[in-house]
C-alpha positions as CSV (number, residue, x, y, z in Angstrom):
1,X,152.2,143.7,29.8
2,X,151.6,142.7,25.9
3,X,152.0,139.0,25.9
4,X,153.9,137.5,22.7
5,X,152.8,134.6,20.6
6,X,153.7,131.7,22.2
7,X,155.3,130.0,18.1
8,X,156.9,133.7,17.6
9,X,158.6,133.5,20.8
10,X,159.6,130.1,20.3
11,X,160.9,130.5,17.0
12,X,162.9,133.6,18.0
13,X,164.8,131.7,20.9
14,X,165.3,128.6,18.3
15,X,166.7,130.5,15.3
16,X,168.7,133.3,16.9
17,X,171.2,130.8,18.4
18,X,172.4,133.0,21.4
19,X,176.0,131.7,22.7
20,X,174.8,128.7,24.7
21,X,176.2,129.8,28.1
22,X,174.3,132.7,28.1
23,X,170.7,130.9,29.1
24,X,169.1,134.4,28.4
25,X,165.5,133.1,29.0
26,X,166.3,130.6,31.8
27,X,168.1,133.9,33.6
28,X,165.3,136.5,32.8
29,X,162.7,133.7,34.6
30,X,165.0,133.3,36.9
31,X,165.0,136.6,38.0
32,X,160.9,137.3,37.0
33,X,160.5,133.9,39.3
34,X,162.1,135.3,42.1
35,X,160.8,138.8,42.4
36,X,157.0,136.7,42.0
37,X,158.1,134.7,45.3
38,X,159.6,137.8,46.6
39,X,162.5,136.2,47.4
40,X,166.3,137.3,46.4
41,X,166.7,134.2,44.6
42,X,165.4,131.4,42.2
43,X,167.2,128.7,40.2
44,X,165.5,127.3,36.9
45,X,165.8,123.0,36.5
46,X,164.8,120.2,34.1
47,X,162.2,119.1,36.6
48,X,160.3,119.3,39.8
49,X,162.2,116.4,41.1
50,X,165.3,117.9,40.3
51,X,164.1,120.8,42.1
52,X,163.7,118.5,45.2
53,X,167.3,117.0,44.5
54,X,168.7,120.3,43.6
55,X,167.4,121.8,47.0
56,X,168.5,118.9,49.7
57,X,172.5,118.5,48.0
58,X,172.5,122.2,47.6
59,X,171.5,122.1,51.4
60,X,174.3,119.7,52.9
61,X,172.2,116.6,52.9
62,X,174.2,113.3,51.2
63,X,174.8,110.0,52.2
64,X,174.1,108.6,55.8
65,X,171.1,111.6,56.7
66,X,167.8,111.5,57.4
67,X,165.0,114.0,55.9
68,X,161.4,113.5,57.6
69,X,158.9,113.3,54.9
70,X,155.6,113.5,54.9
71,X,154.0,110.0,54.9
72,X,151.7,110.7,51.7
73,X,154.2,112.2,49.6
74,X,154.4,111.5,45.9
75,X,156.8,108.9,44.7
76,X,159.1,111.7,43.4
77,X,159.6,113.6,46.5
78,X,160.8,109.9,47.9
79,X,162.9,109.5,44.6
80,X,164.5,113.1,45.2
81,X,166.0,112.2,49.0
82,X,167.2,108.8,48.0
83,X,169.1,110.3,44.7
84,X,170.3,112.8,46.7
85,X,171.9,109.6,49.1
86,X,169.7,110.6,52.1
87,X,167.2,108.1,53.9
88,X,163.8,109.5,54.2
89,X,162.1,109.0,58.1
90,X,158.6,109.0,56.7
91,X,155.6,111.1,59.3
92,X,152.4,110.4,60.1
93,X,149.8,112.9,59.7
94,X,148.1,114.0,61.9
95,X,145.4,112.6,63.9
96,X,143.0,115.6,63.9
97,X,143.5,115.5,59.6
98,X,146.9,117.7,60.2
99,X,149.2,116.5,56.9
100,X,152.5,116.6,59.2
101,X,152.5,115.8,63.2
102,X,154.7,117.4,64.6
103,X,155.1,115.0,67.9
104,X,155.6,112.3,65.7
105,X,158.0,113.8,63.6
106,X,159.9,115.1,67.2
107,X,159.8,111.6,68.1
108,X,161.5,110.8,65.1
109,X,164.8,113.1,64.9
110,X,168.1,111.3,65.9
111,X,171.6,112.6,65.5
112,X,171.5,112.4,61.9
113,X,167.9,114.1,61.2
114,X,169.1,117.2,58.8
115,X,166.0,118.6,57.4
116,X,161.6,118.6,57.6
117,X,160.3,118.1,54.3
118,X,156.4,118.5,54.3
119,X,154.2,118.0,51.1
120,X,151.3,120.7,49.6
121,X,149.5,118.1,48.6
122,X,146.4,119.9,46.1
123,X,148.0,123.1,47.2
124,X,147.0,122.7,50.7
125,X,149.7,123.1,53.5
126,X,147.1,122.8,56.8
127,X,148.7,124.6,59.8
128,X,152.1,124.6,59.0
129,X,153.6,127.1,61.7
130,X,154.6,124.2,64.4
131,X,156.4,122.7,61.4
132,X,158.4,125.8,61.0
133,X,159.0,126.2,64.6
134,X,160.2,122.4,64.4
135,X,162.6,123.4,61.9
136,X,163.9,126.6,63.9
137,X,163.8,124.9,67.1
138,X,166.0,121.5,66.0
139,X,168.7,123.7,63.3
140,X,166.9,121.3,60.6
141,X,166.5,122.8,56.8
142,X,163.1,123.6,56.4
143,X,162.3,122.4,52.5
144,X,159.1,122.7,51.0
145,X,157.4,120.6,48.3
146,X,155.7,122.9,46.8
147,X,155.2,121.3,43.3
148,X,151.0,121.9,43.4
149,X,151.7,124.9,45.7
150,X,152.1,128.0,42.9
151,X,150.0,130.9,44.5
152,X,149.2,129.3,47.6
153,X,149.8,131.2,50.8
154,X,149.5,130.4,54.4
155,X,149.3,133.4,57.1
156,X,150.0,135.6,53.6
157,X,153.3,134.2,52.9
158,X,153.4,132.5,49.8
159,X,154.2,128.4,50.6
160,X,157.7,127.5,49.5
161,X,159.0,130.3,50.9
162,X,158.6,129.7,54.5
163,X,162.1,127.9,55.1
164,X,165.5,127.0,53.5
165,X,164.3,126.2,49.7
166,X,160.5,125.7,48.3
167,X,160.4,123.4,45.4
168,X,158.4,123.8,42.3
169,X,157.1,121.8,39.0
170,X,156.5,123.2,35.8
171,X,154.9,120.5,34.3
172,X,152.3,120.6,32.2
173,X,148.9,120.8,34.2
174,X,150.4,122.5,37.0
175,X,149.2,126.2,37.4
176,X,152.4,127.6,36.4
177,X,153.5,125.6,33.3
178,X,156.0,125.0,30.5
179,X,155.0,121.1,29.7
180,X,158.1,120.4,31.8
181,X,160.9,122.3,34.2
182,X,160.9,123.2,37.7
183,X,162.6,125.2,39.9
184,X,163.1,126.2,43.7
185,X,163.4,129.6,45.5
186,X,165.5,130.6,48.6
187,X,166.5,133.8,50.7
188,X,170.0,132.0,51.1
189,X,172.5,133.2,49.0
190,X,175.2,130.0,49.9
191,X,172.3,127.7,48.9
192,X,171.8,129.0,45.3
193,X,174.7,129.2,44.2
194,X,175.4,125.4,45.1
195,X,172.0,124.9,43.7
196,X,173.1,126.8,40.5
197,X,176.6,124.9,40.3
198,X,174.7,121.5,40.9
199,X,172.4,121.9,38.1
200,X,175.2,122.6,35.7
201,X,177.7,119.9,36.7
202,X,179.1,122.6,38.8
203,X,180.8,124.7,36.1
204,X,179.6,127.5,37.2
205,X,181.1,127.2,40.7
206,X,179.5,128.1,44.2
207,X,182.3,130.2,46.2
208,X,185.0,129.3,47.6
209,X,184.5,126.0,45.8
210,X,186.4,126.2,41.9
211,X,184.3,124.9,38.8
212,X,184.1,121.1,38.3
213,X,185.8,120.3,41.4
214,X,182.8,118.8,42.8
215,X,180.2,116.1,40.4
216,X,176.9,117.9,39.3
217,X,174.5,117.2,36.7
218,X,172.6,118.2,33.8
219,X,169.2,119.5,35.1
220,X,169.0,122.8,32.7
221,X,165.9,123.9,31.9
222,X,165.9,124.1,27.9
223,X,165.6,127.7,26.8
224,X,162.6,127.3,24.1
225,X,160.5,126.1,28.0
226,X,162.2,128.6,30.1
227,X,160.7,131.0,27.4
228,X,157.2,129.3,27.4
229,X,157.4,128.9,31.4
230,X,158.2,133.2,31.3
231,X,154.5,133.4,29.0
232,X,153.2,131.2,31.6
233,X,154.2,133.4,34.4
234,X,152.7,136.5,32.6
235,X,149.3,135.1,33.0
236,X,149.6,133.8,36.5
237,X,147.6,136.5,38.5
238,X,144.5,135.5,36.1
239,X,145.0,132.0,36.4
240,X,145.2,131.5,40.0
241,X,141.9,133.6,40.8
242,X,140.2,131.2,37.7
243,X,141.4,128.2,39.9
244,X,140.8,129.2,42.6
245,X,137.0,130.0,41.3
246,X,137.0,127.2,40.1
247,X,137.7,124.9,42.9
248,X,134.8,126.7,45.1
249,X,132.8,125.9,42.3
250,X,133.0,122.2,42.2
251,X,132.3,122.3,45.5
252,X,129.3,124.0,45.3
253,X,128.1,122.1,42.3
254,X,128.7,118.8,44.1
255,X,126.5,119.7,46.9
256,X,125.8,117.9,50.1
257,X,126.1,114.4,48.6
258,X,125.6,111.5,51.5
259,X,129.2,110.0,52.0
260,X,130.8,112.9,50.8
261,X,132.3,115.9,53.1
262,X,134.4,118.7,51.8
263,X,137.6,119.1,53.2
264,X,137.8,122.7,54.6
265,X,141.7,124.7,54.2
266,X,143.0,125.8,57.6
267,X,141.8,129.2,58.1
268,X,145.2,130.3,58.0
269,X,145.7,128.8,54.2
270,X,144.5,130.4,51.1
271,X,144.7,127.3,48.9
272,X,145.4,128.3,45.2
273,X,142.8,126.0,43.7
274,X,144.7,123.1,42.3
275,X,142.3,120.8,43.7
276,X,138.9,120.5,45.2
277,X,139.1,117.6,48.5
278,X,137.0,115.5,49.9
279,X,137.0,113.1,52.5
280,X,135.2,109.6,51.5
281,X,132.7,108.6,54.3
282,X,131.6,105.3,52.1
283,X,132.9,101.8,52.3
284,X,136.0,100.8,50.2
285,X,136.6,104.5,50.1
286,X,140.4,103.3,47.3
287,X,137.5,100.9,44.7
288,X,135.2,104.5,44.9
289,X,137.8,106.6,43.6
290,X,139.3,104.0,40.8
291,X,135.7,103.8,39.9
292,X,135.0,107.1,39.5
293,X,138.7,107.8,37.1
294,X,137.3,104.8,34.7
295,X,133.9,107.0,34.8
296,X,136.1,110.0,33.7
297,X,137.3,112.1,37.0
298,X,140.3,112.3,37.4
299,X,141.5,111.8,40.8
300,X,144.7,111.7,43.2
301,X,143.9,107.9,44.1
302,X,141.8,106.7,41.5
303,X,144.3,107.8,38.6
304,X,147.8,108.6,40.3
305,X,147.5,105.9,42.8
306,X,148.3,107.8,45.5
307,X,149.0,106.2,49.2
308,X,150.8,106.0,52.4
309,X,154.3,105.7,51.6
310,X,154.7,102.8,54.2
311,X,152.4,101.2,51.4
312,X,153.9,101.6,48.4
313,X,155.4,99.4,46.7
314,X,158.3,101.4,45.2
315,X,158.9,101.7,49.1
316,X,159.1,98.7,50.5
317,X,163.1,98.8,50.3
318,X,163.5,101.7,52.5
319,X,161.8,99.8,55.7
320,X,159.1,102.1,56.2
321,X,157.2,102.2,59.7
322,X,153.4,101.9,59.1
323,X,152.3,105.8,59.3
324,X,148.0,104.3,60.2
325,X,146.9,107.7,60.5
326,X,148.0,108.8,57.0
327,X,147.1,105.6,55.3
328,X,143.6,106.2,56.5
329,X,143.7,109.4,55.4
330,X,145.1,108.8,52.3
331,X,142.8,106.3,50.9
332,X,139.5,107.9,52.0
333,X,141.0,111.2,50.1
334,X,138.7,112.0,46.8
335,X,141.4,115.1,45.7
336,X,140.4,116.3,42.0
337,X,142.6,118.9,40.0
338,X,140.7,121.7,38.4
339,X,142.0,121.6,34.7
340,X,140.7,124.6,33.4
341,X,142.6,125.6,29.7
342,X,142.9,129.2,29.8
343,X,140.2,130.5,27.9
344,X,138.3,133.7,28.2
345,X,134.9,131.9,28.6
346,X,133.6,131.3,31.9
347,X,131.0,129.5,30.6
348,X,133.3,127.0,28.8
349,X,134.6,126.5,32.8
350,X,131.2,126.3,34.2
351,X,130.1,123.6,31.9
352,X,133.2,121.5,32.2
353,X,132.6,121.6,36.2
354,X,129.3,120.7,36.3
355,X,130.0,117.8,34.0
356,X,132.3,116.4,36.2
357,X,130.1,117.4,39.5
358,X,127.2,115.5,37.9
359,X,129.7,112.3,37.4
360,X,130.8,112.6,41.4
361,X,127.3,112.8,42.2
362,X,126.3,110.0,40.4
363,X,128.5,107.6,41.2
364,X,129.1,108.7,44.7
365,X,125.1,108.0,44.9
366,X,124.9,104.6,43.7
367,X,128.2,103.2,45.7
């Protein structure tokens, strides 16, 4: 397909001034967004975390439930179950390096356990099938966070489509982009519509349900970024395989560096390149990875601050039990996005990589 000028787009959308309830870009990415996922439907929002939000109220879950979480989420997955007036039950990973145990998250459901929420962290998912035989097992909602996930697949099904709603961001630096939106994707007809009445302070009622008879909110996604997040989408397929590239890449250029070991996807995952991992084998594994961001990589601990959610400070009012296995995990994690502009130069990418390989090298070497 011919793709427009991004500023000739925009400034079509901006001076045409369609009738404001039509939202003819969010609905035409809508509907591109959901035969991409190859799923029946997708609903357009002001955010990731309003996907997240969008996906558990749309889904039943309110005040006095429980959602198990994975115990090194990002603060916004946290933020989306408590706005949505759910506690989250937070679960360890793993002690083989799984990001979600499934025995400890079985050991966790009570009588008001209402949906699994696991984390692609970096666009990983690790072996995520017990999780969705959890979910089938118990009659929980299966909803993915799929915010780094775009293009990622496990056992060929794309991630985020594997249960009851997968939840997107479309902020900027994410490989499908529009500086800022999200959206989430679902097979179940019930759920979108309350997703799509939710988002709109349900004036566009779900059935059986009449318009504003229920509170909503304002998470549209502005038409000038539904249009920019439709030119994003046109260029996926290239995209993902340049990520993808590209994460191998850094790997490869980083080597076999003493301290360092690369952290292999589950055979059944084909990761979509957001991020090259590594576990940290060194000594103060958390000082390593704020060193190297002020040395210029940029890095899910170093820069993001990323940790257990039992340790987070933003959690401490939700009583958290320590999750050890995930707090080792996540501070000896060296995960690195692969921020590669879209350009037609692979040797523009090339160089870019090895400058940061030769940085992780370098300072991985003299810790």
């Amino acid at each position: 397909m011919t793709v427009p000028d991004p500023l000739a787009l925009l400034e079509q959308v901006v001076t045409r001034r369609p009738d404001p309830a039509s939202r003819e870009q969010a609905a035409l990415l809508e509907a591109e967004l959901a035969a991409a996922h190859d799923v029946a439907y997708a609903v357009v929002v002001s955010s990731g975390t309003a996907a997240l939000h969008t996906a558990l109220v749309a889904a039943g879950i309110g005040a006095g439930d429980e959602v198990l979480v994975s115990a090194i989420p990002v603060i916004m997955t946290v933020a989306a179950v408590v706005l949505a007036g759910a506690r989250p039950v937070f679960v360890d990973t793993g002690p083989d390096g799984e990001p979600f145990d499934v025995a400890d998250a079985a050991s966790k459901i009570t009588s008001r356990t209402r949906a699994v929420l696991p984390v692609h962290l970096g666009g990983r998912s690790g072996d995520l099938q017990p999780v969705v035989d959890l979910a089938a097992h118990t009659g929980l909602h299966l909803i993915e966070d799929a915010c780094q996930a775009h293009g990622s697949r496990y056992r060929g099904w794309l991630l985020g489509t594997l249960g009851s709603a997968g939840c997107f961001s479309l902020k900027d630096g994410k490989l499908l982009s529009c500086g800022e939106g999200g959206y989430l994707v679902t097979n179940d007809p019930d759920l979108a519509a309350r997703a799509r009445a939710f988002q709109s302070h349900w004036q566009t009622p779900a059935p059986g349900q009449p318009a504003l008879t229920r509170l909503g909110t304002n998470y549209r996604l502005a038409e000038p970024l539904a249009a920019l997040a439709r030119l994003s989408l046109a260029g996926f397929d290239a995209r993902l395989a340049r990520h993808r590239h590209g994460a191998n890449r850094l790997v490869h250029l980083v080597g076999d560096v003493p301290g360092l070991t690369v952290i292999p996807a589950a055979p059944e995952e084909q990761p979509n390149g957001y991020c090259a991992m590594w576990r940290i084998l060194l000594p103060r594994p958390r000082e390593l990875s704020g060193r190297l961001a002020e040395a210029g990589v940029v890095n899910s601990v170093g820069s993001f601050g990323l940790r257990a959610a039992h340790q987070h400070v933003a959690c401490r009012s939700l009583h958290p039990a320590p999750c050890p296995n995930a707090a080792h995990a996540a501070d000896s994690l060296l995960a690195v996005p692969v921020s590669l502009p879209d350009s037609d130069s692979s040797l523009d990418d090339d160089g870019r990589l090895a400058w940061i390989a030769d940085l992780i090298t370098t300072e991985v070497s003299a810790w």
